[in-house]
VOGU-3710 file (C-alpha; in Angstrom, 3 decimals, decimal comma):
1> xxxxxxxxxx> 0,000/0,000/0,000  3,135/2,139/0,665  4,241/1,810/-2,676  1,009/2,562/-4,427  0,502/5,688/-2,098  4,150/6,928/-2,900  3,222/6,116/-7,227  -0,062/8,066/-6,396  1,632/11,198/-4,934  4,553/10,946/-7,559
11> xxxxxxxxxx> 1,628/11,367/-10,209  -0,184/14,073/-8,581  3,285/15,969/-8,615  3,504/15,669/-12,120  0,462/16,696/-13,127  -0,158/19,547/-10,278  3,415/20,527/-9,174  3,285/22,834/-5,937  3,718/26,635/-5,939  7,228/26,533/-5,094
21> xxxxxxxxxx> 8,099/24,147/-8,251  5,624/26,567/-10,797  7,670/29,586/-9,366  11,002/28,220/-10,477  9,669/27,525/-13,763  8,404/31,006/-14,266  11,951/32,559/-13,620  13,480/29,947/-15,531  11,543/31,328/-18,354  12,145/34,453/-17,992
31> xxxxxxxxxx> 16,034/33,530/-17,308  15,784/32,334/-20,750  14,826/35,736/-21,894  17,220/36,943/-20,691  19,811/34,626/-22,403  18,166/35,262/-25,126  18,761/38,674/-25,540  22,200/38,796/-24,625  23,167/35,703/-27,020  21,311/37,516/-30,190
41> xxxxxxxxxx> 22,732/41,037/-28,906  26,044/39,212/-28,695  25,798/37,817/-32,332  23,851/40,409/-33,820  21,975/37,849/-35,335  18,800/35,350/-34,100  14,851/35,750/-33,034  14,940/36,695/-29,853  11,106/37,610/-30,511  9,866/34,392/-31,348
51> xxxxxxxxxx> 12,520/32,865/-28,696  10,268/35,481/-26,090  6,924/33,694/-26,872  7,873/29,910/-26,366  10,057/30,255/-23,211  7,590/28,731/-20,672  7,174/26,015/-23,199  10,431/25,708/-23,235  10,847/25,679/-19,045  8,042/23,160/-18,540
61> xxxxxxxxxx> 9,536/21,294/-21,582  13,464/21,210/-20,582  12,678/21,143/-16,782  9,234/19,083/-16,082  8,079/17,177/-18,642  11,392/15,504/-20,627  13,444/12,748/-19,008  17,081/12,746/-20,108  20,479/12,992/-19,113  22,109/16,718/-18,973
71> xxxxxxxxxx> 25,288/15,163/-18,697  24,787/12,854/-21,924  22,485/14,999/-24,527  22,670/12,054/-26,930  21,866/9,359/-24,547  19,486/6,643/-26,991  17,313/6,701/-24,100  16,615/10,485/-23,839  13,362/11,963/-24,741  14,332/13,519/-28,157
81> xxxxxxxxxx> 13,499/17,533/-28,997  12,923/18,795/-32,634  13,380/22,660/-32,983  14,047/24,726/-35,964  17,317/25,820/-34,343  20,123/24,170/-33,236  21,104/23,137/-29,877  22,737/20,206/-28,317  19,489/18,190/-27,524  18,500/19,288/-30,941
91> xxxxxxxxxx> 19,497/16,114/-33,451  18,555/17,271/-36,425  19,286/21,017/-38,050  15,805/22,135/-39,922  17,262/25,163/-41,511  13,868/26,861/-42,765  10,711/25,817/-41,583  8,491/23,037/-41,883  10,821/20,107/-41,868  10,671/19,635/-38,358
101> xxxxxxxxxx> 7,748/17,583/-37,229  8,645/14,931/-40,268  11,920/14,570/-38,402  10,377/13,772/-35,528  7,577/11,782/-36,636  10,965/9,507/-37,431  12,435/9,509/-34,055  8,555/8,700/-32,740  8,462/5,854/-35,325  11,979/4,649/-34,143
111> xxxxxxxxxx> 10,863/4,611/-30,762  7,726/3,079/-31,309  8,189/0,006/-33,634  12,000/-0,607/-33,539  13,245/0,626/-30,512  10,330/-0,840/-28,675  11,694/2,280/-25,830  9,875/4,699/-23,153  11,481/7,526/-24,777  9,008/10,135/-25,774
121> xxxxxxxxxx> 9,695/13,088/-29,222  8,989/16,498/-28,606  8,530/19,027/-31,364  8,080/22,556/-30,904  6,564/24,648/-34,255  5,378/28,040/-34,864  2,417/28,943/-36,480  4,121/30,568/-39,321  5,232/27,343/-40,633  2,374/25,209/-40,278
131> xxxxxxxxxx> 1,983/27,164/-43,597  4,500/24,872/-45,029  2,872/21,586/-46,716  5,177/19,093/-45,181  3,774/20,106/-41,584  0,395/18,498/-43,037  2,224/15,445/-44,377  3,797/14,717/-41,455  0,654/15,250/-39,226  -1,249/12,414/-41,774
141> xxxxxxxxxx> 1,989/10,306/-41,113  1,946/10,471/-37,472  -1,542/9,798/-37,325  -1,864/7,101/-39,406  0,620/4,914/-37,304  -0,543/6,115/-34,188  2,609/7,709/-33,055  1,149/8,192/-29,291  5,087/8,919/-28,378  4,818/12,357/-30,057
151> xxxxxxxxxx> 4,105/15,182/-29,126  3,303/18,414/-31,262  3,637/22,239/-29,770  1,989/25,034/-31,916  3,698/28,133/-30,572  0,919/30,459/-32,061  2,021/33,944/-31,253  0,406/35,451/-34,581  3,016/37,033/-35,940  4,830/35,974/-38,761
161> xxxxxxxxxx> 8,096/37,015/-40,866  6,412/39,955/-42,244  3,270/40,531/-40,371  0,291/39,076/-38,865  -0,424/35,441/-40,112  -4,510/34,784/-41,394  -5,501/32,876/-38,330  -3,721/35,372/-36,595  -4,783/34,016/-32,255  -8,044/32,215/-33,898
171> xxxxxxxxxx> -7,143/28,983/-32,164  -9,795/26,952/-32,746  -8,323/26,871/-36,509  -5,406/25,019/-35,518  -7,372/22,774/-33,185  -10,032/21,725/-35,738  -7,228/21,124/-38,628  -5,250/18,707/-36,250  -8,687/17,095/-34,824  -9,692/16,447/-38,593
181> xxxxxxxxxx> -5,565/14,735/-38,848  -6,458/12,705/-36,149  -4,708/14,132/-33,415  -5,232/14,320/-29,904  -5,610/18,321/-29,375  -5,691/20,825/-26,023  -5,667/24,354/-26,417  -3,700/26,442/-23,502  -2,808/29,604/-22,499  1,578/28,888/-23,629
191> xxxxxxxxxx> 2,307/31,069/-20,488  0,522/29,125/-18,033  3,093/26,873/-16,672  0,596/24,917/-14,605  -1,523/24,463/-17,464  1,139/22,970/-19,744  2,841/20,957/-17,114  -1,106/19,363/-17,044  -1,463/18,893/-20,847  2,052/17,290/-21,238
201> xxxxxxxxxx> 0,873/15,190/-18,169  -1,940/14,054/-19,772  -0,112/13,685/-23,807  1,938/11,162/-21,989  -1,081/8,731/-20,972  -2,670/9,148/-24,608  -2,581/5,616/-26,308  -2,823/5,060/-30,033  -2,671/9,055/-31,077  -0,451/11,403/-31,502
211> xxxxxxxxxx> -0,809/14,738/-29,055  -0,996/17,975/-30,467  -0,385/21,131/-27,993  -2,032/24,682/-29,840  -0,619/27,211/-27,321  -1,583/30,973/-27,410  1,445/33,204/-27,277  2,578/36,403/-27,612  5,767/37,252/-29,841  8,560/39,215/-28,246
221> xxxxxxxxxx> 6,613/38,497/-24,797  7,740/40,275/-21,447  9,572/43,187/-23,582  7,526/46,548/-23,271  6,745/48,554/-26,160  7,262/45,357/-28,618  5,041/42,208/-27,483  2,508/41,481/-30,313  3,870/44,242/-31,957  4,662/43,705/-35,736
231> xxxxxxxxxx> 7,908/44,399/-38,105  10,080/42,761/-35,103  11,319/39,512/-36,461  14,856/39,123/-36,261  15,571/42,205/-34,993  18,213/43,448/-32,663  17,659/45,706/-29,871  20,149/48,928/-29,163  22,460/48,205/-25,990  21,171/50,602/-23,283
241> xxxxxxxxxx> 17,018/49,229/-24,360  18,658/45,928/-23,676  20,164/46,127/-20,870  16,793/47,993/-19,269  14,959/44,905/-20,136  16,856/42,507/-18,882  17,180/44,416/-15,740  13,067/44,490/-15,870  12,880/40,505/-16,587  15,260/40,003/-13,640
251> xxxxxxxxxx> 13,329/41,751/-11,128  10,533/39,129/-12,001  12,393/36,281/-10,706  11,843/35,629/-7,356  13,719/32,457/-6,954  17,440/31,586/-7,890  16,959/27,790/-8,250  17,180/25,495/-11,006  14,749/22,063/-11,622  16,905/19,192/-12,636
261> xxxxxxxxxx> 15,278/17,131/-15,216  13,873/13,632/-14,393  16,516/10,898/-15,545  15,259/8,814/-18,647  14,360/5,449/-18,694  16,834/3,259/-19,296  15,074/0,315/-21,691  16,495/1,398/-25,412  18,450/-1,849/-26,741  22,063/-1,911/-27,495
271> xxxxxxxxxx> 22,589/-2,223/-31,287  25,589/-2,418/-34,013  25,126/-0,483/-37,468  29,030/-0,540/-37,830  30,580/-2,875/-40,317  27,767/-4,797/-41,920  29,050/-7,139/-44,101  27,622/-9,480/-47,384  26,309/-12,858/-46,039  27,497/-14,236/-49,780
281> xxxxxxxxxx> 28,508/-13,013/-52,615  25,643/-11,909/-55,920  24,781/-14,679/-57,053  24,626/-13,060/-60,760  25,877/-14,535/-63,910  27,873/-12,393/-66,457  25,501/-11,707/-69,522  22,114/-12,663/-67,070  19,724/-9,295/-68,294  18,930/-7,422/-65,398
291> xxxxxxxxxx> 17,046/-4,265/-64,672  19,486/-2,433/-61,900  16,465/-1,298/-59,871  15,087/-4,706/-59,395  18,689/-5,554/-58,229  18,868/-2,828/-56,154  15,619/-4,078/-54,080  17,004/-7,684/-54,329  20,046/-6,543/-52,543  17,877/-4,312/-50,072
301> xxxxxxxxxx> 16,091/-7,462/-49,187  19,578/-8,944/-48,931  21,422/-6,441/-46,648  17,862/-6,906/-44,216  19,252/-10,191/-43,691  22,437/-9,361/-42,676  21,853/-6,689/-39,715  18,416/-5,766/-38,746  18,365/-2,188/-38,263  18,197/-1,773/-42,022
311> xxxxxxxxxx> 14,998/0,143/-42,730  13,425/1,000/-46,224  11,182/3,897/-46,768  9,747/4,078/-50,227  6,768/6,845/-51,281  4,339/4,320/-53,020  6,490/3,334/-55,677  7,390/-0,271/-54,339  5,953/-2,270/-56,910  8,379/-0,317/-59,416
321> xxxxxxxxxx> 11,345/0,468/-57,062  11,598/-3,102/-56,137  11,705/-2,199/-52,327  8,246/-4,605/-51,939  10,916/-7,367/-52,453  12,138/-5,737/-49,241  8,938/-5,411/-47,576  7,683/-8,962/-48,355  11,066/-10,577/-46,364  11,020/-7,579/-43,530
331> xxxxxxxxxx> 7,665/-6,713/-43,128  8,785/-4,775/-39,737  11,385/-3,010/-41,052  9,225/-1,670/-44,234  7,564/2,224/-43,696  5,357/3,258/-46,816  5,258/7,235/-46,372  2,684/7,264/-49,532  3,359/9,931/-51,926  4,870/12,080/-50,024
341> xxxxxxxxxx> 8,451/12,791/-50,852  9,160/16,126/-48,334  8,027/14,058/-44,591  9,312/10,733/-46,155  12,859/12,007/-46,285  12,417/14,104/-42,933  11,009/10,605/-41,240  14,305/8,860/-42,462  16,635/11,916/-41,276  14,625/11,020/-37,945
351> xxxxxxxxxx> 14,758/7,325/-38,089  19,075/7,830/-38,611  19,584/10,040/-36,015  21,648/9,113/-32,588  22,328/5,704/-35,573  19,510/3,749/-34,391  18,687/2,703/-38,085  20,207/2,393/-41,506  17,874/3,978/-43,803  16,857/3,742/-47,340
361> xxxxxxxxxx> 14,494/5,911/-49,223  13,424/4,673/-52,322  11,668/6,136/-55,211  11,800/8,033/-58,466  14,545/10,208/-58,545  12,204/12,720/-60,439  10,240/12,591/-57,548  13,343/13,358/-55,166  13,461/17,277/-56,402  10,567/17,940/-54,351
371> xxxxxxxxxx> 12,471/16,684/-50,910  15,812/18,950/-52,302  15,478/21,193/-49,281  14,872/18,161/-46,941  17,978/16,174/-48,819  19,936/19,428/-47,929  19,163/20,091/-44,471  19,864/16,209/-44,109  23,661/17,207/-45,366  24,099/20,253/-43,014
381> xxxxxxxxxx> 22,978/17,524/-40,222  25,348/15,662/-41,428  23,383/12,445/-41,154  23,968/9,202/-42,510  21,028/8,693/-44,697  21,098/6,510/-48,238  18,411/7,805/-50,962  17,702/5,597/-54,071  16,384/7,204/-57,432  14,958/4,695/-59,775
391> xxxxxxxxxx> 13,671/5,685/-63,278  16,448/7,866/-64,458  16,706/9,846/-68,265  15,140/8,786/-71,652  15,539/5,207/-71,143  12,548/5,686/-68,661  10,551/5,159/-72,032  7,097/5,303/-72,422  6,359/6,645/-68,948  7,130/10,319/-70,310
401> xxxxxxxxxx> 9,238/13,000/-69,613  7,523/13,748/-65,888  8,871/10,171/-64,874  12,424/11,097/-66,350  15,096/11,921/-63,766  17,277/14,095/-65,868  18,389/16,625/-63,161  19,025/14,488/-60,406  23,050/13,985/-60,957  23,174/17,881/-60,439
411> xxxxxxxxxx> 20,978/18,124/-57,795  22,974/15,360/-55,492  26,361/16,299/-56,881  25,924/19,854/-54,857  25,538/18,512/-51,919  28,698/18,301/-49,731  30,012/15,168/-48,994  27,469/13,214/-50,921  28,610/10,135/-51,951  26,648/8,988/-55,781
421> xxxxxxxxxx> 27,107/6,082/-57,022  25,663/4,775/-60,430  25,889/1,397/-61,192  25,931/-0,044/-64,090  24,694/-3,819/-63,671  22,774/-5,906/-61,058  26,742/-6,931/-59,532  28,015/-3,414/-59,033  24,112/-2,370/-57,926  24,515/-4,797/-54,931
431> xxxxxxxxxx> 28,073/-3,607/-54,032  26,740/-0,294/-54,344  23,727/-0,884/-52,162  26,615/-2,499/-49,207  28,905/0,192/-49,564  26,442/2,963/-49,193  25,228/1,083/-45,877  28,477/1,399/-44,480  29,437/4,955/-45,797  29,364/7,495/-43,240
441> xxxxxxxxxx> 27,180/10,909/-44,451  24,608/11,207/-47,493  24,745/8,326/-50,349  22,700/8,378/-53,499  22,181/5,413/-55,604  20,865/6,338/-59,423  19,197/3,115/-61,359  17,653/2,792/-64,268  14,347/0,856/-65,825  15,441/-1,169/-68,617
451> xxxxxxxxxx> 17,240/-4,456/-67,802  20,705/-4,499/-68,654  23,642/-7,456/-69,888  25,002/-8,008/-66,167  29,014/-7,705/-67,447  31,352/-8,682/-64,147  31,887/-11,869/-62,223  30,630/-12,597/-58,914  34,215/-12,237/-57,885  34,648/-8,455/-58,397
461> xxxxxxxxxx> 34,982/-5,597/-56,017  34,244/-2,535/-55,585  35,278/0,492/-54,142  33,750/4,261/-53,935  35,690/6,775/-56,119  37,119/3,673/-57,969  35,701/3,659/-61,686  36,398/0,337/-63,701  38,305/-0,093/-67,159  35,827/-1,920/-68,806
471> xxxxxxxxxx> 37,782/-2,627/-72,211  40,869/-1,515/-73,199  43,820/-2,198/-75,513  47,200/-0,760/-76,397  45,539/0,599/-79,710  42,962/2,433/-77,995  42,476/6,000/-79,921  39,789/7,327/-77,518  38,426/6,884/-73,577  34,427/6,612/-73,654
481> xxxxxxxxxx> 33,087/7,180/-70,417  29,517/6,044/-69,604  27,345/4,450/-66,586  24,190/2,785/-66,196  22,423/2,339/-69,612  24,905/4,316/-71,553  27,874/2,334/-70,514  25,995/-0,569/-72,603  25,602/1,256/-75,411  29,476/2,269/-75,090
491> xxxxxxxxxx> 30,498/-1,492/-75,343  28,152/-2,027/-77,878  29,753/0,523/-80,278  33,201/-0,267/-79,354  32,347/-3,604/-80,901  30,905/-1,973/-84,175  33,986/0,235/-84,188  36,532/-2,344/-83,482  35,019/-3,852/-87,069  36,800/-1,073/-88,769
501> xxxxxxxxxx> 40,061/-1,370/-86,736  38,907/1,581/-84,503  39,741/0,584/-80,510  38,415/2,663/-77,977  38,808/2,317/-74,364  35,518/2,372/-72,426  35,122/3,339/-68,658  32,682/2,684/-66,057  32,980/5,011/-63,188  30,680/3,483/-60,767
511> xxxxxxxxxx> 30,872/5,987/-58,831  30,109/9,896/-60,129  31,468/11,492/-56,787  33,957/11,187/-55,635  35,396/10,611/-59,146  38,397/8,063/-60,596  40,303/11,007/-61,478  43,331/9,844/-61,935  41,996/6,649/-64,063  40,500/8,903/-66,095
521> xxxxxxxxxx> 43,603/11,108/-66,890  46,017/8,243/-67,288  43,250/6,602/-69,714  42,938/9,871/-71,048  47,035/10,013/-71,912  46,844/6,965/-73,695  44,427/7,451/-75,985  46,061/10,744/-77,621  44,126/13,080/-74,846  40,470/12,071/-76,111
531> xxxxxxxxxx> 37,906/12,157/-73,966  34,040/11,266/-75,030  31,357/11,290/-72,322  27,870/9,844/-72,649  24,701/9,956/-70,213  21,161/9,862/-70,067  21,155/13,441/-68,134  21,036/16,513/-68,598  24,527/18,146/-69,957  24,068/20,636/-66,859
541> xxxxxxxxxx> 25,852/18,913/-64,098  26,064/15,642/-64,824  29,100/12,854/-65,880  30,619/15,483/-69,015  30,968/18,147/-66,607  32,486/16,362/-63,446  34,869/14,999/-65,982  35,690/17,968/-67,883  36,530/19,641/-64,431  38,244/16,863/-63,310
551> xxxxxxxxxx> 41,049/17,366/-66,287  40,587/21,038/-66,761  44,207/21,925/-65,426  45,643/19,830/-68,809  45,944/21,717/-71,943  46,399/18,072/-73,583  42,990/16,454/-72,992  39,681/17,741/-74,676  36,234/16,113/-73,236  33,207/16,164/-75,484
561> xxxxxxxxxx> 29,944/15,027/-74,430  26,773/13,555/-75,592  23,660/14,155/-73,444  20,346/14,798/-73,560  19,324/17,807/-74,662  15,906/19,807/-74,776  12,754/18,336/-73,218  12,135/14,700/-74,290  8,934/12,749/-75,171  7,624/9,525/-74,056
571> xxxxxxxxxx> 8,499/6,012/-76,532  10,289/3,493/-76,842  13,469/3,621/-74,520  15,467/2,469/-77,602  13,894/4,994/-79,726  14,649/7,727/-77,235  18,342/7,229/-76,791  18,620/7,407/-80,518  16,700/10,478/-80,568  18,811/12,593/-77,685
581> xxxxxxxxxx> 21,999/11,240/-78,902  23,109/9,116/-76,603  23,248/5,335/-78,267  25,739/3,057/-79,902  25,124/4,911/-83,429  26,000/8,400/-82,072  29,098/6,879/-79,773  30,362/5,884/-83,230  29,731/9,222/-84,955  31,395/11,351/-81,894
591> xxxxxxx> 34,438/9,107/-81,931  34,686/9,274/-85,680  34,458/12,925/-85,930  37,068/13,424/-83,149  39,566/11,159/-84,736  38,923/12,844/-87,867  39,882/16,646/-85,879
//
């Protein structure tokens, strides 16, 4: 009876904490403020306004409600906090807003299904960025698999950038649009402490729904002159109005203690995401026709097997991305995000973080331009996240030019420290698929529709920023450089030139970036300083102008490149790459011509 009397009065203090324990909280928010102003006075840079509104959020947050570890802020058993800023307890950077609640809704989903864990995800927004669409797509995410783990704060304060927002305090807006998501919904005063240290209280006993908070602010809050007043954001305040403020905050505080958070509980499983290795080699025979994106789910399905925290996300593409092979031998491990490109690359930036997973996102790279500014943030966060494009350039066929990915080398190759590889047969797709796995930052793995001659043993390796001579000879008169379909339709007219005594040399760089540079200049040197590049992209950043960079610095080597231009049509995949000048027939012409200058 002891016990349940002491478990009774422990819950009571949670949800009603005393006077004393509300009074700290107050002048821990308004300590905030104050640190607020002096860090964006300091930098001359930051929102102390919008910092102002949520700071008793933030006290109840930080100093009631979470359970983690000062000491350890990336402790796998912490409660997680998503912010659009970045602090230590922050895991993922969300830039501009609107990316954060997808982030979270992965951490919730970690938690939930493969974590099995107590720890509970936290995401504060403000109501300028619910504008964003991806807020909504992660709200229909969480929902539908009943992330009761989560927890979503509206910090509506009214204001926005540039002036008032249309809701403007009209809470009832945001509590009927997350009702109608499914959510769980209170509406609070956001400078009530006791009030929020209830609702969070009573988010944590909510089963089977996610819990969204709407709480009434007021922008720049507790600074005279300025809260709820517009054309503030981002603002900095002269010196001496500064330092009156935070000498009228301070003598609001009545207390000078500090709450120590509650520690988390410790029931997050130990795993290992270092070092996964092939359980057996591909089991692919040379000249077996294979379509690179069916081997790239095959060897999905495969790398499940061998450590299993590999995750696939794929936006309801799986029946053409391959990744239902995936989902049909790890059912568990499977998340459909539906066609939603922007949350489903958020959720896996939130299912990598503190490396609880490996993830996989796998769609049509067409379809990855809308997530660019997710895919970006991801790289500033410097996560360790592995993106799969399927359906790339003409050879996409009769689909039609929407369904073409002809953009997508450009797009990934500015990214820092993004690793692309671009295989060019269902072998090197499977060592591309275990490399990225074990490659520390942002991978992206381009693969194409049309099944393709599978042209190395099962004995070969691989390595990233090691391209392959494919066919070479001491007579060789020009380097061809190709990958995926087009590195086919090099071989194939190296035989039809080899039947008039013309040898060319034919490269397969596997991997676009980091680049074989030095393979391609020594190639380059042997075959009189010709260069010929061919891919089903765009010429605007893709394989001709990596290369040509690559050997700009030498007067002696001259790159030319076929590519696609202009906007292409749907047909026949054949058809196509004879029509944007990037087949066998027009590999012949380009060498011929260049021999001939």
């Amino acid at each position: 009876m002891a016990d349940a009397g002491a478990s009774a009065a422990m819950a009571e203090e949670e949800t009603k904490p005393d006077a004393k324990t509300l009074q700290i909280l107050r002048d821990m928010a308004n300590r905030l403020r104050v640190d607020s102003i002096r860090a964006t006075f300091a930098s001359s840079s930051g929102h102390l306004m919008s910092s102002s509104s949520a700071a008793e959020i933030m006290s109840v947050l930080f100093f009631h409600t979470m359970r983690y570890k000062q000491e350890d802020p990336e402790n796998p058993d912490n409660d997680r906090f998503i912010l659009p800023k970045r602090l230590s307890f922050v895991d993922v950077a969300t830039g501009w807003l609107g990316q954060g609640l997808g982030a979270a809704c992965g951490m919730a989903y970690t938690g939930k299904y493969f974590d099995k864990a107590s720890y509970r995800v936290y995401c504060l927004l403000g109501d300028s960025e619910s504008s964003e669409g991806s807020v909504w797509e992660a709200l229909a995410f969480a929902s539908h698999y009943s992330l009761d783990n989560l927890v979503a704060v509206f910090d509506v304060n009214r204001l926005g950038h540039s002036g008032a927002l249309p809701p403007e305090h009209c809470l009832d807006v945001y509590q009927k649009r997350c009702e109608a998501f499914g959510w769980n919904t209170y509406v609070v005063d956001g400078r009530d402490v006791e009030t929020l240290c209830q609702v969070f209280w009573q988010a944590n006993r909510v089963k089977n729904k996610p819990t969204a908070v709407v709480a009434k602010t007021f922008k720049s809050r507790g600074i005279p002159s300025v809260e709820d007043a517009e054309n503030w954001h981002g603002k900095q305040m002269p010196k001496e109005r500064a330092d009156a403020i935070i000498k009228l905050i301070e003598s609001q505080i009545e207390t000078d203690q500090n709450l120590d958070p509650k520690p988390p509980i410790e029931d997050s499983p130990q795993i290992n995401i270092l070092n996964i290795e092939m359980i057996s080699p591909p089991a692919y025979t040379v000249g077996e026709k294979v379509a690179t994106r069916k081997a790239c789910g095959l060897a999905l399905a495969k790398l499940g097997h061998a450590n299993d925290r590999v995750i696939v996300l794929d936006g309801d593409t799986k029946n053409s991305t391959f990744s239902d092979i995936f989902k049909k031998e790890h059912p568990e491990r499977f998340i459909e995000c539906f066609i939603a490109e922007q949350n489903m690359v958020s959720v896996a930036l939130g299912c990598t973080t503190r490396d609880r997973t490996v993830a996989f996102v796998s769609t049509f790279a067409a379809f990855l331009t809308r997530a660019f500014d997710q895919i970006r943030i991801g790289a500033i966060s410097q996560t360790n996240i592995n993106l799969i494009g399927s359906h790339c350039g003409v050879s996409v066929g009769e689909d039609g030019p929407s369904q073409m990915a002809l953009e997508d080398l450009a797009m990934f190759r500015a990214i820092p420290s993004c690793t692309i590889f671009y295989p060019s047969d269902a072998i090197s797709t499977e060592h591309a698929v275990f490399l990225a796995a074990n490659t520390k930052g942002m991978c992206y793995i381009r693969t194409s529709r049309p099944e393709t001659a599978v042209i190395y043993n099962q004995q070969e390796s691989f390595e990233i920023g090691q391209a392959k001579v494919v066919r070479h000879s001491v007579h060789d008169k020009v380097t061809v450089i190709g990958a995926g379909v087009t590195l086919h339709e090099a071989l194939a007219a190296a035989e039809d030139l080899s039947k008039q005594d013309i040898s060319i040399r034919v490269i397969d760089l596997f991997t676009v970036k980091p680049l074989d540079t030095a393979t391609i200049i020594s190639s380059a040197k042997a075959t009189g300083g010709r260069i010929l590049t061919v891919e089903d992209h765009y010429p605007e950043g893709g394989i001709g102008e990596t290369v040509a960079a690559a050997v700009s610095m030498d007067p002696d080597i001259s790159v030319h490149q076929l590519a696609v231009r202009g906007i292409p049509r749907g047909g026949k995949p054949s058809e196509l790459l004879d029509v944007f000048g990037v087949d066998a027939t027009h590999i012949v012409g380009a060498v011929k011509r260049m021999l001939l200058n």
